[in-house]
Backbone bond lengths (Angstrom), bond angles and torsions (degrees), N, CA, C in turn:
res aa  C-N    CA-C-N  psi(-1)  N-CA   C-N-CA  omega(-1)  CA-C   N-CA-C  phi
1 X - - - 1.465 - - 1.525 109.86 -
2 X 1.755 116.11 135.45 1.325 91.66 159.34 1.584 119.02 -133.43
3 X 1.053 134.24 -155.51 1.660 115.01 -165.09 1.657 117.78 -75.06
4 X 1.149 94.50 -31.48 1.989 97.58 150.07 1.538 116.09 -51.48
5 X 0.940 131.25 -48.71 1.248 126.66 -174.15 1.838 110.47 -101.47
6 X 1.189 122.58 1.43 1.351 136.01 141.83 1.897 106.91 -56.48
7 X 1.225 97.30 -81.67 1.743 114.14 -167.43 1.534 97.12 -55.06
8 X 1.482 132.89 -16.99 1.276 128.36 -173.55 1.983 110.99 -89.29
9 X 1.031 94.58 6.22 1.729 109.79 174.70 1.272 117.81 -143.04
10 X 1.344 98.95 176.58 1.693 99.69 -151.66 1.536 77.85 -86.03
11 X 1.633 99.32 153.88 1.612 120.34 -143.11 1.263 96.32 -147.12
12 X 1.659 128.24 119.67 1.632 148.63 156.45 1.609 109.08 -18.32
13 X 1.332 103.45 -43.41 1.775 107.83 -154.72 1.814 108.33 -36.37
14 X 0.873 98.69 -68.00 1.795 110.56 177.94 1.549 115.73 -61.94
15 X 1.568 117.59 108.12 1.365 117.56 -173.25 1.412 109.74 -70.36
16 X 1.857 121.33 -23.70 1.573 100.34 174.81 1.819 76.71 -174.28
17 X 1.224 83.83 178.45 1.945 107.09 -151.54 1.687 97.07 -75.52
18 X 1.533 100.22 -18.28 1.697 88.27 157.24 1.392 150.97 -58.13
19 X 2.072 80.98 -47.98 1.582 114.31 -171.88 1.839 103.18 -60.15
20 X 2.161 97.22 -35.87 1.817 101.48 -176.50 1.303 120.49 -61.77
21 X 1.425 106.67 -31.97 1.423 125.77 174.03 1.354 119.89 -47.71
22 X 1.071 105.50 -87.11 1.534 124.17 177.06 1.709 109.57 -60.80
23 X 1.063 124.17 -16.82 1.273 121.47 154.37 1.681 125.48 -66.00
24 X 0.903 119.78 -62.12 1.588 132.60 163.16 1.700 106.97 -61.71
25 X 0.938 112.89 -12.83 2.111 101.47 172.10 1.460 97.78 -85.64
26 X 1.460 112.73 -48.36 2.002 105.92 170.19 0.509 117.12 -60.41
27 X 1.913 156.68 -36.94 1.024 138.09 175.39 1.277 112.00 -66.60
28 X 1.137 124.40 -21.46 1.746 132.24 -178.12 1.616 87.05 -70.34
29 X 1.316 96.70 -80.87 1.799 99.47 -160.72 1.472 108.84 -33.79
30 X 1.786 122.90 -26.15 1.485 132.59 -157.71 1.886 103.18 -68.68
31 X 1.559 87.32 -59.04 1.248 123.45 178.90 1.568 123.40 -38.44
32 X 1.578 118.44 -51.07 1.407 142.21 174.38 1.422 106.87 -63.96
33 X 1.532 107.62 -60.06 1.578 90.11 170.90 1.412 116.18 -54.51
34 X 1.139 147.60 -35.09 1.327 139.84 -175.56 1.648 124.28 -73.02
35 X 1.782 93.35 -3.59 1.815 89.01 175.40 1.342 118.43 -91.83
36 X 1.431 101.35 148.77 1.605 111.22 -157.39 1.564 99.56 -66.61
37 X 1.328 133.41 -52.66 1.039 141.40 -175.91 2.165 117.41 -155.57
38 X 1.284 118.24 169.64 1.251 107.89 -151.66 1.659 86.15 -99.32
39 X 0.990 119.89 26.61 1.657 122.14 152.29 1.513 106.30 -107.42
40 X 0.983 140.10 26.52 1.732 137.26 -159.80 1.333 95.16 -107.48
41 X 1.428 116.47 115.65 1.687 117.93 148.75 1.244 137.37 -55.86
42 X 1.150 116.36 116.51 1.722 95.78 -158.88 1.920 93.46 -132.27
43 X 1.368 109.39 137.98 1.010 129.74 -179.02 1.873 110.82 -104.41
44 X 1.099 116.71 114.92 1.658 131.31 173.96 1.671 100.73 -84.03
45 X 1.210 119.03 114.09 1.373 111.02 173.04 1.850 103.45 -113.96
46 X 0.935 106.08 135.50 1.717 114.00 -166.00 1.049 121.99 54.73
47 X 1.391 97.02 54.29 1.885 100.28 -170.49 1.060 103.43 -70.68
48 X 1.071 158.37 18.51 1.685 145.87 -137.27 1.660 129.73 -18.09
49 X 0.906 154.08 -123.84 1.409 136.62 140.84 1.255 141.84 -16.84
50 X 1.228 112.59 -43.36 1.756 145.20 148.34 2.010 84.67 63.84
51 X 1.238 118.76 53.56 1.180 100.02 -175.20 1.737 139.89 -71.11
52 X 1.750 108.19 -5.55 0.812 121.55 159.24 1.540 131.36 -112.44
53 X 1.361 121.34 38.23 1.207 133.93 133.48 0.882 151.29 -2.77
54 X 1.906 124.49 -51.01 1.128 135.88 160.00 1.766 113.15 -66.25
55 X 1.392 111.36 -7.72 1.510 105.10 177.09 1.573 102.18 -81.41
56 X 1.251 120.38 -50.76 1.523 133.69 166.55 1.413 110.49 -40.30
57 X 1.072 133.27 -54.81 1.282 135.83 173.93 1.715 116.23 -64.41
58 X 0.976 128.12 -28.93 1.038 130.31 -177.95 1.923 107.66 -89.80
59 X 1.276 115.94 20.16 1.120 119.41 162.40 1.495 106.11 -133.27
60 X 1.032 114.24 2.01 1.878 108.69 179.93 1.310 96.21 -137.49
61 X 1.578 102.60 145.46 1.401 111.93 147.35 1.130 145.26 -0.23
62 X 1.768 113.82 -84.34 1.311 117.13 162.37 1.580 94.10 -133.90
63 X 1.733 114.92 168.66 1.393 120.54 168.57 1.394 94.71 -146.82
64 X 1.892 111.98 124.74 1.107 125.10 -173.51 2.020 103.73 -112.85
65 X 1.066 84.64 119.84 1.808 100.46 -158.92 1.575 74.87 -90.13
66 X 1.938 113.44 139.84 1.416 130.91 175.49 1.699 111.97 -121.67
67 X 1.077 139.01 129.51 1.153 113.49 144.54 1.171 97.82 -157.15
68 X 1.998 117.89 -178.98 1.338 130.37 -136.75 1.838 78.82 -100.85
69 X 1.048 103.56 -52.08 1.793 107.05 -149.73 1.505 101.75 -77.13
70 X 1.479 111.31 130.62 1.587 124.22 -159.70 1.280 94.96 -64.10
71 X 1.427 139.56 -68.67 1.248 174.66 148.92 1.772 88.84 19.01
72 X 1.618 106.76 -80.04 1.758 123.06 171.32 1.300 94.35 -30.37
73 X 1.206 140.49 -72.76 1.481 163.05 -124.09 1.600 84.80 -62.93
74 X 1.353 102.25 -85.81 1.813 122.64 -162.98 1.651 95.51 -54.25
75 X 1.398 119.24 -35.31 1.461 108.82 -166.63 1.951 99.12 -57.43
76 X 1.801 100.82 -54.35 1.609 107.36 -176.73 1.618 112.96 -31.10
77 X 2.066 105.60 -54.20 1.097 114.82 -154.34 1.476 114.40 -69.64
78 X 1.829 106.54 -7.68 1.399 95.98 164.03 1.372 122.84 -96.11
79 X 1.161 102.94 -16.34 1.577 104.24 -161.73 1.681 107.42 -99.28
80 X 1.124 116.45 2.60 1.546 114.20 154.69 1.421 106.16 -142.82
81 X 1.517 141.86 49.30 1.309 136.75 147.70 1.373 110.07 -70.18
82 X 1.139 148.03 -3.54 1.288 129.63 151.00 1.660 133.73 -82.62
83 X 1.299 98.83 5.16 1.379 131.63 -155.37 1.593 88.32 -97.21
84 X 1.394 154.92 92.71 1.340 165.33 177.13 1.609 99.74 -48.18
85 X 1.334 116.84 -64.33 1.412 104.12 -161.29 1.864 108.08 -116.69
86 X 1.315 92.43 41.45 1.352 110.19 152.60 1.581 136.26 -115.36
87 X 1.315 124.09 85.51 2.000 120.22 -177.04 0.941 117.01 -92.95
88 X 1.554 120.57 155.06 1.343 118.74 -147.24 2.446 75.67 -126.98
89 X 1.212 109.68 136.19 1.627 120.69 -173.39 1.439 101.64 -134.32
90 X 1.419 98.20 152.98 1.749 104.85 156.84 1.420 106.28 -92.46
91 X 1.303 135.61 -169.90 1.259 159.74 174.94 1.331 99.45 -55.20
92 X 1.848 118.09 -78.15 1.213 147.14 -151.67 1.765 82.27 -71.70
93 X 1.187 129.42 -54.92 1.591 117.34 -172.04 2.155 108.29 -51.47
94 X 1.213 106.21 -40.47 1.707 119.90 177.48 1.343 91.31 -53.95
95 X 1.824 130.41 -63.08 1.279 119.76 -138.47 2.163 105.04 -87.36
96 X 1.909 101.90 10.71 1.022 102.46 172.85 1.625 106.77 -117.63
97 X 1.530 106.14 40.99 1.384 95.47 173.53 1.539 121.75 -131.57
98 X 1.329 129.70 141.06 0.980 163.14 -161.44 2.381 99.65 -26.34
99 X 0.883 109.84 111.61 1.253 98.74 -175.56 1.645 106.94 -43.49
100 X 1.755 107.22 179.78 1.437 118.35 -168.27 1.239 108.72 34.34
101 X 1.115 158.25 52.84 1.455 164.41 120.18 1.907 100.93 -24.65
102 X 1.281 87.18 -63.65 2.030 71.55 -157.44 1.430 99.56 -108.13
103 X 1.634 107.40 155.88 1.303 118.90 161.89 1.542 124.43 -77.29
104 X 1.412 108.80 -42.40 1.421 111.31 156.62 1.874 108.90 -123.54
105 X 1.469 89.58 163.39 1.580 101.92 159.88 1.745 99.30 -130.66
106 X 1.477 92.99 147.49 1.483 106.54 176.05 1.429 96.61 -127.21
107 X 1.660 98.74 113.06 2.163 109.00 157.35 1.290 88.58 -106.24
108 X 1.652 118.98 111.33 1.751 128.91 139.25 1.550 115.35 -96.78
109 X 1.148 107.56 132.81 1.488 115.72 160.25 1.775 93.94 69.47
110 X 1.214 160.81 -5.25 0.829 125.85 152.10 1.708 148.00 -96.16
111 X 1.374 121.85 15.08 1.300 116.16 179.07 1.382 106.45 -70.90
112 X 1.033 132.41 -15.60 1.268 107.67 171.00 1.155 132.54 -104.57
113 X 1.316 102.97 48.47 1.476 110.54 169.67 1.504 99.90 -139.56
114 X 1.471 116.81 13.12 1.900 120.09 172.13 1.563 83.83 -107.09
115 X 1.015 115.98 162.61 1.947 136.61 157.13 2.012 95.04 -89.76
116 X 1.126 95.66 161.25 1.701 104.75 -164.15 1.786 85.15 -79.88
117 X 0.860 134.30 -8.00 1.974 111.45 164.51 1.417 100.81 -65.67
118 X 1.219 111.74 -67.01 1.633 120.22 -163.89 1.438 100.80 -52.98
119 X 1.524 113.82 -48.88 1.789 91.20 -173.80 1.996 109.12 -88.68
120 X 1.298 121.26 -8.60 1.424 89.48 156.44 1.477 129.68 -81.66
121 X 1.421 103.56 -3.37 1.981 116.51 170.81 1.576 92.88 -59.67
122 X 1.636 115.56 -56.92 1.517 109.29 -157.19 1.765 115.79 -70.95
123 X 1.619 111.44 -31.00 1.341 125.70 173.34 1.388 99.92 -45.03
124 X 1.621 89.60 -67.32 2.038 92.17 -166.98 1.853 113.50 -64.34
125 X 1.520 117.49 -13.30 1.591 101.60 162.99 1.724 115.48 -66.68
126 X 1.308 87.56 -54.28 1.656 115.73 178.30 1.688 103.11 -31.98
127 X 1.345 130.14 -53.11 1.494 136.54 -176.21 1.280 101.80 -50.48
128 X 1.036 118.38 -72.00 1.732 107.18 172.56 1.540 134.90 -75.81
129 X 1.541 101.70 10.48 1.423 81.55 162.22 1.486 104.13 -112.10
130 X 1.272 121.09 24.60 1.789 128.62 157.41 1.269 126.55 -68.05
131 X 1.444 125.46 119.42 1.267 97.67 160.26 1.420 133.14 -75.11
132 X 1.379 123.71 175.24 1.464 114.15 -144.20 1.665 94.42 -77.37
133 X 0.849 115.18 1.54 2.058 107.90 175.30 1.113 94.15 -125.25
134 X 1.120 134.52 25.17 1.625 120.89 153.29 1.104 139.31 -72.18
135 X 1.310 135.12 172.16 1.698 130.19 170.13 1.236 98.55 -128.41
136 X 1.818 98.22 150.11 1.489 95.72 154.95 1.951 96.62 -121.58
137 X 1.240 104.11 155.88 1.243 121.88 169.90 1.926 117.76 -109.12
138 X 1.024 84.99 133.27 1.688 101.63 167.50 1.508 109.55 -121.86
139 X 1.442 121.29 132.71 1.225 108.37 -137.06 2.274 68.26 -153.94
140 X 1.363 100.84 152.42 1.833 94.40 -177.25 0.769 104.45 77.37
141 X 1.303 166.02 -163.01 1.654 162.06 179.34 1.274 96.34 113.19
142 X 1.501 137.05 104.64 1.425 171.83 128.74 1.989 95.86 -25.59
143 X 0.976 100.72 101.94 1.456 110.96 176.27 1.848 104.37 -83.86
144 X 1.424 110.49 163.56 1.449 113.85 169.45 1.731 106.18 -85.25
145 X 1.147 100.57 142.82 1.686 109.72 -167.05 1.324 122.29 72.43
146 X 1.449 123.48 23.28 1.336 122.77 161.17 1.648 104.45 -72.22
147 X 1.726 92.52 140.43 1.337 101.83 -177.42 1.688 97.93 -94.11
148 X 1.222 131.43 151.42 1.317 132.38 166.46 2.064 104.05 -59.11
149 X 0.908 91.99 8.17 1.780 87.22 -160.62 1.437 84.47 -86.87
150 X 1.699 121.27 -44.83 1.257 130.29 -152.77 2.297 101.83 -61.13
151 X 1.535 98.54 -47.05 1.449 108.56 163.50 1.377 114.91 -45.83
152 X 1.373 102.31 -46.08 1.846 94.17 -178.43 1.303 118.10 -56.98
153 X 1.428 97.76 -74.79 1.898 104.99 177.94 1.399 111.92 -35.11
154 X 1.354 122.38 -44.11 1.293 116.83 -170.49 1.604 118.09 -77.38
155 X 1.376 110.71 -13.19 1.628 120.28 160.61 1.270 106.01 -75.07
156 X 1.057 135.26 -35.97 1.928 130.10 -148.22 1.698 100.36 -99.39
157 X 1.613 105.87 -34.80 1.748 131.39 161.91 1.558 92.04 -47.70
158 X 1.208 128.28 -87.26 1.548 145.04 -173.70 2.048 105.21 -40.04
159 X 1.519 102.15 -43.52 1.527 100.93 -167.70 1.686 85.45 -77.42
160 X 0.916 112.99 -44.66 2.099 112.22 -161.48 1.831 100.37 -58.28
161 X 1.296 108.59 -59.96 1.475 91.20 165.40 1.571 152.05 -93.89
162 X 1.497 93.56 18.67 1.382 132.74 160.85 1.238 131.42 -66.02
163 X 1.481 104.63 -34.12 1.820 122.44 177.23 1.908 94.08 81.74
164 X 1.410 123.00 23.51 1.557 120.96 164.41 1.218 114.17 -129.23
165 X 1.629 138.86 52.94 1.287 133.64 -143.58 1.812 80.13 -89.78
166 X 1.502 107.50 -60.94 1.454 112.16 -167.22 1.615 112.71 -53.22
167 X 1.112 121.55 -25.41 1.623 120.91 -169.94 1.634 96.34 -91.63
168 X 1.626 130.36 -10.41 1.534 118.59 170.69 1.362 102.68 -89.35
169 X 1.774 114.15 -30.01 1.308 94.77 171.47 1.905 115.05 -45.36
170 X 1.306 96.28 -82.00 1.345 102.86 -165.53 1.731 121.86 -43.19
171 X 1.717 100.89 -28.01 2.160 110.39 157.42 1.315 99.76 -37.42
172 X 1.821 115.24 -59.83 1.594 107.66 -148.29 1.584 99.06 -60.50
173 X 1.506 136.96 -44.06 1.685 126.79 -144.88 1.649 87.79 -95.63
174 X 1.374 123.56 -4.51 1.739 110.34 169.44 0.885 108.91 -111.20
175 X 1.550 129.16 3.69 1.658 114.17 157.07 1.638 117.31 -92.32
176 X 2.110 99.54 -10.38 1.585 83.91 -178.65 1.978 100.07 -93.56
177 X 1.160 100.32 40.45 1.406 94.01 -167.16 2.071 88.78 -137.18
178 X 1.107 95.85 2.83 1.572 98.67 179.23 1.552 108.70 -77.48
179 X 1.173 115.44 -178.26 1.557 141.45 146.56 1.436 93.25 -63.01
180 X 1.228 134.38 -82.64 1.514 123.16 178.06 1.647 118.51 3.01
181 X 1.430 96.70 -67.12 1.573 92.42 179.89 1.309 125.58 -98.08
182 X 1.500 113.72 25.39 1.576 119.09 151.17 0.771 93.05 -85.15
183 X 1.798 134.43 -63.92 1.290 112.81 -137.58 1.731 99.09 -55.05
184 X 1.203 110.97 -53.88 1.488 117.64 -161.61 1.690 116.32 -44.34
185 X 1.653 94.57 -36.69 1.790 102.19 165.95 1.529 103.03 -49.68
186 X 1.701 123.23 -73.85 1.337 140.44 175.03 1.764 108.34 -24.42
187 X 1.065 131.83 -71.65 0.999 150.75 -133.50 1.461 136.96 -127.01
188 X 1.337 95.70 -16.40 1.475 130.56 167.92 1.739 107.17 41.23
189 X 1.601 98.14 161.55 1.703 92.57 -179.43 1.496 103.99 -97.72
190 X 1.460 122.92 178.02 0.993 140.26 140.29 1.357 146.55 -65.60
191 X 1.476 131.88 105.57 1.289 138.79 -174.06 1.461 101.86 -112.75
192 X 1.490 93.25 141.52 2.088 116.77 169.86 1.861 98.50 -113.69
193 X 1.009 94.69 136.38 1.667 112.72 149.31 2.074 111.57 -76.00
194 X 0.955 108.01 163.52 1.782 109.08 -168.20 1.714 87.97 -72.79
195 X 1.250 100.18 -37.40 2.145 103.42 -176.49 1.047 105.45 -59.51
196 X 1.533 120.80 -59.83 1.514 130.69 -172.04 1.273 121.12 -58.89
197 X 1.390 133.25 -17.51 1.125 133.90 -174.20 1.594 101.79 -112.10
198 X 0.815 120.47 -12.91 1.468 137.60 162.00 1.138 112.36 -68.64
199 X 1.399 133.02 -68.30 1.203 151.76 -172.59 2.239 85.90 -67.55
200 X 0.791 125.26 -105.50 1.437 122.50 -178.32 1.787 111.45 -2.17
201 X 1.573 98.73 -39.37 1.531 71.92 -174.70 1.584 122.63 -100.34
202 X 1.819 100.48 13.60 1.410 108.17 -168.93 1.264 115.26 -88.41
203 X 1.544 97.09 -33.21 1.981 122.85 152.20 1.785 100.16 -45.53
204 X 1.025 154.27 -40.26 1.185 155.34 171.60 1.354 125.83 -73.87
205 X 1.257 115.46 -9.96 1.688 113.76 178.92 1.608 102.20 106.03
206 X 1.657 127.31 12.18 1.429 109.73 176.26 1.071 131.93 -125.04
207 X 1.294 138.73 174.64 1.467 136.87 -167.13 1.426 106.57 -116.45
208 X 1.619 130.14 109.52 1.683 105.94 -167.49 1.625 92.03 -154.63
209 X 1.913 96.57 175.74 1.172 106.00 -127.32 1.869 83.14 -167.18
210 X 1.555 100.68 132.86 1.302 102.70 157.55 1.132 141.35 -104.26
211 X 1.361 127.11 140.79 1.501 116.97 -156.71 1.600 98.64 -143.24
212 X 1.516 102.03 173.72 1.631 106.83 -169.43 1.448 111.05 -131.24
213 X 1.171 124.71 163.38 1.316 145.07 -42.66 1.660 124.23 -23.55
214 X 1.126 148.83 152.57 1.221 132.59 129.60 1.570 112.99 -40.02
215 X 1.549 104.52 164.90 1.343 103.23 145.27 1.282 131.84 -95.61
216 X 1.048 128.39 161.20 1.728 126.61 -151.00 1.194 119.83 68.09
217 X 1.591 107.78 177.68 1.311 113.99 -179.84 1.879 121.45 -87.73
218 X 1.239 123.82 12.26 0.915 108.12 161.88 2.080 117.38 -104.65
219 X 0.897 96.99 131.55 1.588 101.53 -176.46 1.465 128.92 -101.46
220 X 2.038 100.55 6.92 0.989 112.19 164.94 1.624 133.51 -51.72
221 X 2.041 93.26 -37.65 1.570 109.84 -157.96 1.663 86.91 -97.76
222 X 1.494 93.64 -174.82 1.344 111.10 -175.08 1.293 129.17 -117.69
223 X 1.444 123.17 161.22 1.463 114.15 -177.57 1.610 111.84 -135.59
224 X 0.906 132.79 127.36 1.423 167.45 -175.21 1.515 107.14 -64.31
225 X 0.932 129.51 136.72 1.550 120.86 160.48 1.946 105.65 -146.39
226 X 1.129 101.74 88.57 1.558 108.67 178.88 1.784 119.08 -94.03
227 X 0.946 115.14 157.22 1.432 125.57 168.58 0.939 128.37 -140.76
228 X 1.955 154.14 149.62 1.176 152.73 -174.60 1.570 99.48 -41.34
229 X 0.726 117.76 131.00 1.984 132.60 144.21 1.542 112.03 -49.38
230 X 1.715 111.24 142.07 1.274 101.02 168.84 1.331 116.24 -49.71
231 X 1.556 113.55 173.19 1.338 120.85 159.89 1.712 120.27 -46.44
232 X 1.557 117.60 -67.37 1.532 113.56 166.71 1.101 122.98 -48.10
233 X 1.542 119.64 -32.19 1.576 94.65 -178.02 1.871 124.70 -113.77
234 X 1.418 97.79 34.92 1.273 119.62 -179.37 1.805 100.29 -111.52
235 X 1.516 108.07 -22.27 1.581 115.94 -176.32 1.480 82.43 -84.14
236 X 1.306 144.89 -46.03 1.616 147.22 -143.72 2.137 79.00 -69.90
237 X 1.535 105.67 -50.94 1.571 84.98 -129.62 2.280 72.40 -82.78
238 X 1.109 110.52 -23.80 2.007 90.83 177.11 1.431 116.63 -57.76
239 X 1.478 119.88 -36.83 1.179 121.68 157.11 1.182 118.27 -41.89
240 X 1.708 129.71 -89.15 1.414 118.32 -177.59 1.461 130.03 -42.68
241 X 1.529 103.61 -47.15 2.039 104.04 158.43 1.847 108.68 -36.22
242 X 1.379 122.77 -54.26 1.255 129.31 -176.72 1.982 114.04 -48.07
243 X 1.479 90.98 -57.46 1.701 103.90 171.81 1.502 123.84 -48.43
């Protein structure tokens, strides 16, 4: 199995249809503050469910919901096809589209489930489909020396003022009893240092910078705020990649 085909089935993560709820309205609410303006294209890459979406959309332009697992895909394409300036894409459909496409891109919560090849492949598609004053955000970012403890508290923090403290209890002992936490034995996640993820995206054509809040409720991880590189010094770093 691998985390594509994890995220492509029904999945432990969410202790109950509350916790999904109110999880996906913060990332919405997270998200809105971060748009540049209510003409901004904004691209969701691994949105997963993205169930509050139509709030996001209703402040931008268009919002093009991405993800890997087919399964996610068809669920989106029903649950906002009436929704005009919302499309539901794969990856491979993004990496055939027309440069400057988006004003923003949003990666939450997923680098750590790519290995750093796969996500500097996706950075360096991602560069050209920015426009040249765009940002992309990485938002979740799995630091080195996170304790799993730090995830807990910050679920039971999230369930206590959530009104689901008791239903994350009982999430936490059926997700450590899931596939979830094989795979993660199997397969392990991905962690950046604030340098390393910095440094990764400068190899890609970007200029970045850490900033605060995360989005979501955990405030353990980190969030990214990158932008295209000038012209010269985006030729400096294709050159040395070239050498």
């Amino acid at each position: 199995m691998t985390w594509t085909d994890f995220w492509n089935s029904d999945t432990p993560i969410y202790v109950n249809e509350r916790h999904k709820l109110l999880h996906y309205r913060l990332i919405a609410r997270d998200i809105i503050k971060l748009l540049p303006s209510r003409e901004a294209r904004v691209l969701d890459y691994g949105c997963g469910e993205a169930l509050a979406s139509t709030d996001v959309a209703a402040q931008c332009r268009s919002l093009t919901l991405v993800d890997a697992a087919p399964r996610v895909r068809e669920k989106l394409s029903e649950r906002f096809a009436s929704v005009a300036n919302i499309d539901v894409a794969s990856p491979d459909d993004i990496a055939a589209l027309p440069g400057g496409s988006f004003d923003l891109v949003i990666i939450n919560s997923v680098l750590q489930y790519l290995t750093k090849d796969e996500a500097a492949a996706v950075f360096a598609t991602l560069r050209g489909k920015l426009a040249p004053d765009g940002r992309l955000v990485l938002a979740d970012i799995l630091q080195p020396g996170m304790s799993p403890l730090a995830d807990v508290k910050a679920l039971l923090g999230f369930g206590w003022t959530g009104g689901f403290l008791g239903a994350a209890c009982l999430g936490l002992v059926r997700t450590a009893l899931s596939d979830y936490r094989k795979l993660r034995g199997q397969l392990g996640l991905t962690h950046y240092s604030e340098g390393e993820i910095i440094a990764a995206l400068a190899a890609a054509g970007f200029s970045a910078r850490r900033q605060r809040p995360n989005i979501g409720h955990n405030q353990d991880r980190m969030l990214i705020i990158a932008e295209p590189a000038p012209a010269a010094a985006a030729a400096r770093v294709e050159t040395a990649a070239a050498g």
